[in-house]
N, CA, C and O atoms as a GROMACS GRO file, in nm:
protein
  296
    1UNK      N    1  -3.527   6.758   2.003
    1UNK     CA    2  -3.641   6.846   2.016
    1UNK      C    3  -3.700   6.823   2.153
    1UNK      O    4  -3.731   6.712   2.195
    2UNK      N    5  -3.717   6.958   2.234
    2UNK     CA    6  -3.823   6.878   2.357
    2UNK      C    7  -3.818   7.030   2.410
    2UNK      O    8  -3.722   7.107   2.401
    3UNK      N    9  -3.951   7.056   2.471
    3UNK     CA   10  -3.996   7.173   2.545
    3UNK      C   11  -4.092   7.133   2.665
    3UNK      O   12  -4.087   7.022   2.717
    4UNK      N   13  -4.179   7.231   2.706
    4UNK     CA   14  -4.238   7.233   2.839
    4UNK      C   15  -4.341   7.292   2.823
    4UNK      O   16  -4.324   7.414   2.833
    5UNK      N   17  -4.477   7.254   2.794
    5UNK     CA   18  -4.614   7.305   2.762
    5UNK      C   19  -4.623   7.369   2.881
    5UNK      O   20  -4.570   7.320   2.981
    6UNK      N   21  -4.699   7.497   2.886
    6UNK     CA   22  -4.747   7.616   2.967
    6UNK      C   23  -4.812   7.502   3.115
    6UNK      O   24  -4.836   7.563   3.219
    7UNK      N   25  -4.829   7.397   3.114
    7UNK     CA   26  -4.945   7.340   3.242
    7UNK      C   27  -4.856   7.229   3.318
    7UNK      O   28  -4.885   7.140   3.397
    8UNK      N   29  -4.704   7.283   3.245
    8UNK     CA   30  -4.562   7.200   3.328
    8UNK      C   31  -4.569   7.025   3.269
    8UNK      O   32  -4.534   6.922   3.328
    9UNK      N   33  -4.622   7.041   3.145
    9UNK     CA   34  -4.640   6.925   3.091
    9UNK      C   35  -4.499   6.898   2.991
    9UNK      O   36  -4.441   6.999   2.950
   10UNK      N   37  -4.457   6.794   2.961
   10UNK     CA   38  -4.360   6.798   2.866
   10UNK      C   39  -4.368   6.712   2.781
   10UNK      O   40  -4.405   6.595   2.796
   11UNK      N   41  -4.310   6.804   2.617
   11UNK     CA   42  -4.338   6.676   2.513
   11UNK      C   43  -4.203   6.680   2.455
   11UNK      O   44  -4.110   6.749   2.498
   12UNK      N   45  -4.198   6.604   2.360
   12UNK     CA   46  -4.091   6.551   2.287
   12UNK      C   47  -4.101   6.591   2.138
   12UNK      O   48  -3.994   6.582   2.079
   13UNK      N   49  -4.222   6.642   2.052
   13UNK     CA   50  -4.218   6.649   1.954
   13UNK      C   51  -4.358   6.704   1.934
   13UNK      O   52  -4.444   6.685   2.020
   14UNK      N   53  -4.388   6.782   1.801
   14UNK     CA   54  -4.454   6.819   1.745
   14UNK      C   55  -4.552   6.748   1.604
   14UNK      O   56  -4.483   6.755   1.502
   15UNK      N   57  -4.632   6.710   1.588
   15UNK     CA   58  -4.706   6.674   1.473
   15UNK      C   59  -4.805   6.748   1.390
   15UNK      O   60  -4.916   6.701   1.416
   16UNK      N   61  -4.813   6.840   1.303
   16UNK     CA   62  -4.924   6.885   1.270
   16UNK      C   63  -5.015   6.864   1.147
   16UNK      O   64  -4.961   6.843   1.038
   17UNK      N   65  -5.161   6.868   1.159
   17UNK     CA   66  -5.242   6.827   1.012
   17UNK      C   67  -5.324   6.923   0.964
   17UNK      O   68  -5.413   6.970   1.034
   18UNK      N   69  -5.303   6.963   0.838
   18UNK     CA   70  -5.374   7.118   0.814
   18UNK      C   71  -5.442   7.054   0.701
   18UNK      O   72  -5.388   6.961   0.641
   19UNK      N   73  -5.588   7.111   0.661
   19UNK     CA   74  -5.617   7.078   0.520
   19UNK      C   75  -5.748   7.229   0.492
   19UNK      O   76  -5.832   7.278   0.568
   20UNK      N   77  -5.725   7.246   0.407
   20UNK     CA   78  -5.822   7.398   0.343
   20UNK      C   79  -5.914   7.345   0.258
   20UNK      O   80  -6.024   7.400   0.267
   21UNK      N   81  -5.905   7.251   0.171
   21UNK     CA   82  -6.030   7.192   0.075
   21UNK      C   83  -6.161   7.090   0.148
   21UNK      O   84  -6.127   6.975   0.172
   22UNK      N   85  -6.280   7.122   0.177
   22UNK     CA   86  -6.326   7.072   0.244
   22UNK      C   87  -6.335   6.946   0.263
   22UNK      O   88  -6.361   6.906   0.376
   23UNK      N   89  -6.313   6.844   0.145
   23UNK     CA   90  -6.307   6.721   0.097
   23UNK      C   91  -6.183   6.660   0.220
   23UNK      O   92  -6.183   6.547   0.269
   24UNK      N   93  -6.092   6.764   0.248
   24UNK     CA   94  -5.960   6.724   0.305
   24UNK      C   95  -6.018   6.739   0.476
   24UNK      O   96  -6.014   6.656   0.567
   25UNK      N   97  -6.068   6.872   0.472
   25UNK     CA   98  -6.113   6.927   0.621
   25UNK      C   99  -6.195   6.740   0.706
   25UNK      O  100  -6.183   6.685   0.815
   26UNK      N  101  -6.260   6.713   0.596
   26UNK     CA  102  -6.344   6.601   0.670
   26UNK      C  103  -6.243   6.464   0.706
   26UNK      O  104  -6.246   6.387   0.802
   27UNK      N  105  -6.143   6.469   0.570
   27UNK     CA  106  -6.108   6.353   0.596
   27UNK      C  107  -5.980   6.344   0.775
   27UNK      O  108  -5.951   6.244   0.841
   28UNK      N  109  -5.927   6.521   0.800
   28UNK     CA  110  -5.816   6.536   0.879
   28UNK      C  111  -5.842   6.414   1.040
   28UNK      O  112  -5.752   6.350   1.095
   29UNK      N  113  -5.991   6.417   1.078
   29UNK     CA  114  -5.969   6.325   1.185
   29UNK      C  115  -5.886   6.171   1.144
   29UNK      O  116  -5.792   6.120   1.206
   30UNK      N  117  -5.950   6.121   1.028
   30UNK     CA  118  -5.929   5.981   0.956
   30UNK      C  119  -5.715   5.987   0.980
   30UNK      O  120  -5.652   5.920   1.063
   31UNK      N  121  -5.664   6.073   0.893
   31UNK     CA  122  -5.518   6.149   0.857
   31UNK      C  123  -5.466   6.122   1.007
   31UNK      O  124  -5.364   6.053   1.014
   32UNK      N  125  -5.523   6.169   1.128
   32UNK     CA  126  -5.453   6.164   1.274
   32UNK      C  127  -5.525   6.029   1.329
   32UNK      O  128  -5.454   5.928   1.328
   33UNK      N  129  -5.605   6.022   1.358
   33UNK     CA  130  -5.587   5.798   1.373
   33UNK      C  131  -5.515   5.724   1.310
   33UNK      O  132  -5.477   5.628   1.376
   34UNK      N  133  -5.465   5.730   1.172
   34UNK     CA  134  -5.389   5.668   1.104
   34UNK      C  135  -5.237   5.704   1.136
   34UNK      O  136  -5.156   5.612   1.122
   35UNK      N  137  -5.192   5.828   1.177
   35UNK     CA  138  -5.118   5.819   1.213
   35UNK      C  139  -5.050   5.809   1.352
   35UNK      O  140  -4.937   5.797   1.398
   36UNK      N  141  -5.199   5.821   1.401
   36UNK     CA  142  -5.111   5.767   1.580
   36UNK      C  143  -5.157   5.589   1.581
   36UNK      O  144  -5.091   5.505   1.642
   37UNK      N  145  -5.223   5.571   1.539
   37UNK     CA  146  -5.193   5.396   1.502
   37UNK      C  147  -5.055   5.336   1.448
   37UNK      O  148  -4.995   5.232   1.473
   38UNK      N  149  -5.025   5.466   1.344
   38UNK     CA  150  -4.872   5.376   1.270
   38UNK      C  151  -4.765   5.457   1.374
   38UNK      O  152  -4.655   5.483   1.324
   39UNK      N  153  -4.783   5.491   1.483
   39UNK     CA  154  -4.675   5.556   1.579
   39UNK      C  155  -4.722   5.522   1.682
   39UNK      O  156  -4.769   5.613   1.750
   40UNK      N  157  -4.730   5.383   1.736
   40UNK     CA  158  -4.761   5.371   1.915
   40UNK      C  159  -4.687   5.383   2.020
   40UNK      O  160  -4.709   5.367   2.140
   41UNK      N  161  -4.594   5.414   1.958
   41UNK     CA  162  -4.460   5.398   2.054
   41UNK      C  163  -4.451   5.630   2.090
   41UNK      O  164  -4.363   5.674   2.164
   42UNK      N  165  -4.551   5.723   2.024
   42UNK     CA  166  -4.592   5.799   2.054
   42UNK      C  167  -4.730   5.845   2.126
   42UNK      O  168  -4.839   5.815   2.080
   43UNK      N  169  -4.713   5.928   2.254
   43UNK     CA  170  -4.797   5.974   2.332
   43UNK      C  171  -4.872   6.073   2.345
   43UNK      O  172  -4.837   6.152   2.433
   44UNK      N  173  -5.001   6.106   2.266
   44UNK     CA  174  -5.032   6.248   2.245
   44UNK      C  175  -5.023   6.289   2.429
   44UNK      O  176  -5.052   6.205   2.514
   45UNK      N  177  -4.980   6.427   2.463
   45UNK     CA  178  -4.983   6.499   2.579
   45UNK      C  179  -5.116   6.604   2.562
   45UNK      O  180  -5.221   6.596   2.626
   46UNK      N  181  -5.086   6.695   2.468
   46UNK     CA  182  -5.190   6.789   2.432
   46UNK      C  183  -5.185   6.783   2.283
   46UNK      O  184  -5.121   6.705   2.213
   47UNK      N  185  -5.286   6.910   2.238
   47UNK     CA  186  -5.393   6.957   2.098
   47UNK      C  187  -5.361   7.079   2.107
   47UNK      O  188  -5.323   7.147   2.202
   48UNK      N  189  -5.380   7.103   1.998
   48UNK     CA  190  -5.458   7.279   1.983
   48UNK      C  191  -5.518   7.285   1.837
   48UNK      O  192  -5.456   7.264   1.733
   49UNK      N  193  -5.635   7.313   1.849
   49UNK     CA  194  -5.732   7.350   1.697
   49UNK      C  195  -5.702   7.462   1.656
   49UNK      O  196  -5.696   7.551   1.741
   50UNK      N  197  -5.679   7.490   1.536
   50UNK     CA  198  -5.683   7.615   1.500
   50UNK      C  199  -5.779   7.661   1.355
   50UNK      O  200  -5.789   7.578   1.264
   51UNK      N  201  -5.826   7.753   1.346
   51UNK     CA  202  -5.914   7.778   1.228
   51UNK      C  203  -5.910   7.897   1.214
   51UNK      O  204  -5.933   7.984   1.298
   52UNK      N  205  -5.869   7.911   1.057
   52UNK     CA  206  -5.870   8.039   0.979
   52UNK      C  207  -5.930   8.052   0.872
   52UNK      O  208  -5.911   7.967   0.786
   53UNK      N  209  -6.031   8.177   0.842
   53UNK     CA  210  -6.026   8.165   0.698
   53UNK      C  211  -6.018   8.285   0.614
   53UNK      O  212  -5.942   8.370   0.660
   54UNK      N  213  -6.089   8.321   0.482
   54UNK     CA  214  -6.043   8.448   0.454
   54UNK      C  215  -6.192   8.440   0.316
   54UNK      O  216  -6.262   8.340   0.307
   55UNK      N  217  -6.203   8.512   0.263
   55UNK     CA  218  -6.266   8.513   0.152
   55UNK      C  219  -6.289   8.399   0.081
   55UNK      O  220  -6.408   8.374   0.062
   56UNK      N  221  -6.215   8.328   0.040
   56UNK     CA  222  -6.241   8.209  -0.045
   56UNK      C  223  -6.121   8.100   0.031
   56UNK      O  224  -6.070   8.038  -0.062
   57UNK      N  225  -6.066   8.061   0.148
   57UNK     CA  226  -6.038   7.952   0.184
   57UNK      C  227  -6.072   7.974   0.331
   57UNK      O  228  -6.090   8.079   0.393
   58UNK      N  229  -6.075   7.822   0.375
   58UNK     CA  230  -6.118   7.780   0.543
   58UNK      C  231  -5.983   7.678   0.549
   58UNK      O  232  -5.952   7.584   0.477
   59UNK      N  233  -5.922   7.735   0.662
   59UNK     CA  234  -5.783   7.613   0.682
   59UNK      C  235  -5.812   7.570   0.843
   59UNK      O  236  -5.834   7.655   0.929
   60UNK      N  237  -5.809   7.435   0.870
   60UNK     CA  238  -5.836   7.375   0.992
   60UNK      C  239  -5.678   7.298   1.038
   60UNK      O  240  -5.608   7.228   0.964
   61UNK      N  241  -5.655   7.331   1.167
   61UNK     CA  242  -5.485   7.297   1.196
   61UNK      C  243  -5.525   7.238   1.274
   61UNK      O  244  -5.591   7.297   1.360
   62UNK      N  245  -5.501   7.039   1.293
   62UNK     CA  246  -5.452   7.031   1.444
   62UNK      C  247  -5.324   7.022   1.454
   62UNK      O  248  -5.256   7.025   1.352
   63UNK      N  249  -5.274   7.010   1.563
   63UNK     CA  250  -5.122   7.047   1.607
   63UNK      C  251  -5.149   6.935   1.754
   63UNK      O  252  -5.243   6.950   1.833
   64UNK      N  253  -5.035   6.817   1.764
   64UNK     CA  254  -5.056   6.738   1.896
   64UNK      C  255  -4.915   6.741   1.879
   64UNK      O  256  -4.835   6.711   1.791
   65UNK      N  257  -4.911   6.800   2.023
   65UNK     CA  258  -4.795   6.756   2.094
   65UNK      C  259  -4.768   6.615   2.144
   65UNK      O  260  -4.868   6.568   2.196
   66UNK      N  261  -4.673   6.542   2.143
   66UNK     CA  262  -4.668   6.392   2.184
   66UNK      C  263  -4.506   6.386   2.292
   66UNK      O  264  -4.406   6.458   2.304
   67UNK      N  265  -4.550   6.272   2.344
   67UNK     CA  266  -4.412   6.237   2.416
   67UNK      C  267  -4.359   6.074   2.367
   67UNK      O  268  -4.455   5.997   2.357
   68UNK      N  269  -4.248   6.022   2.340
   68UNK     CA  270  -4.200   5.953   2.296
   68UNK      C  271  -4.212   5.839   2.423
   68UNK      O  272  -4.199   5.887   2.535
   69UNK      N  273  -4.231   5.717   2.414
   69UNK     CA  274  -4.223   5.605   2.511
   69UNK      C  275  -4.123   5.585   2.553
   69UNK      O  276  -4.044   5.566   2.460
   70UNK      N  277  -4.044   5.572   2.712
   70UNK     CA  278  -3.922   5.603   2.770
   70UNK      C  279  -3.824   5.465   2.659
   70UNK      O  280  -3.722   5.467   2.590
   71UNK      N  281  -3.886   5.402   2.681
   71UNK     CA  282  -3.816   5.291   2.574
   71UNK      C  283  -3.787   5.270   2.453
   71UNK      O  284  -3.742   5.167   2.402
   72UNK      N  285  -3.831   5.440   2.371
   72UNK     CA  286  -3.848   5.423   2.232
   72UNK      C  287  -3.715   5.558   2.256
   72UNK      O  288  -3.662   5.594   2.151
   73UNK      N  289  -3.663   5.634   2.396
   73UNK     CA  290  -3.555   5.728   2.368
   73UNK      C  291  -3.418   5.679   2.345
   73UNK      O  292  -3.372   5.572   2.385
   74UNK      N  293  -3.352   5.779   2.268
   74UNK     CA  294  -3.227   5.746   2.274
   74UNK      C  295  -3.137   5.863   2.276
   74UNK      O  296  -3.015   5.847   2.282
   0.00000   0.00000   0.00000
């Protein structure tokens, strides 16, 4: 996997955390520290927030692009 973010940036991979129940919406920052703690050997590069909703749900997306540590490629 590997592309070239629009600002000539480059990542290696994609991660994303979505949650629609608000109980979940609060906990999503907690969900992405925990998991870039249990992945250090990953580099967030960029984000993108996204938010949708409709009548009866609200869905909150983050999406981080990361780059892998030259020592963690193979």
């Amino acid at each position: 996997m590997g592309g070239a973010m629009s600002e000539g940036r480059t990542f290696d991979g994609v991660k994303v955390f979505t949650a629609t129940k608000a109980k979940d919406r609060e906990e999503l920052g907690d969900a992405i520290t925990r998991w870039l703690h249990d992945n250090p050997n990953l580099i967030p590069v960029d984000r993108e927030v996204t938010q949708s909703s409709d009548r009866e749900f609200h869905c909150l997306t983050i999406t981080i692009f990361y780059r892998r540590l030259a020592s963690d490629r193979s």
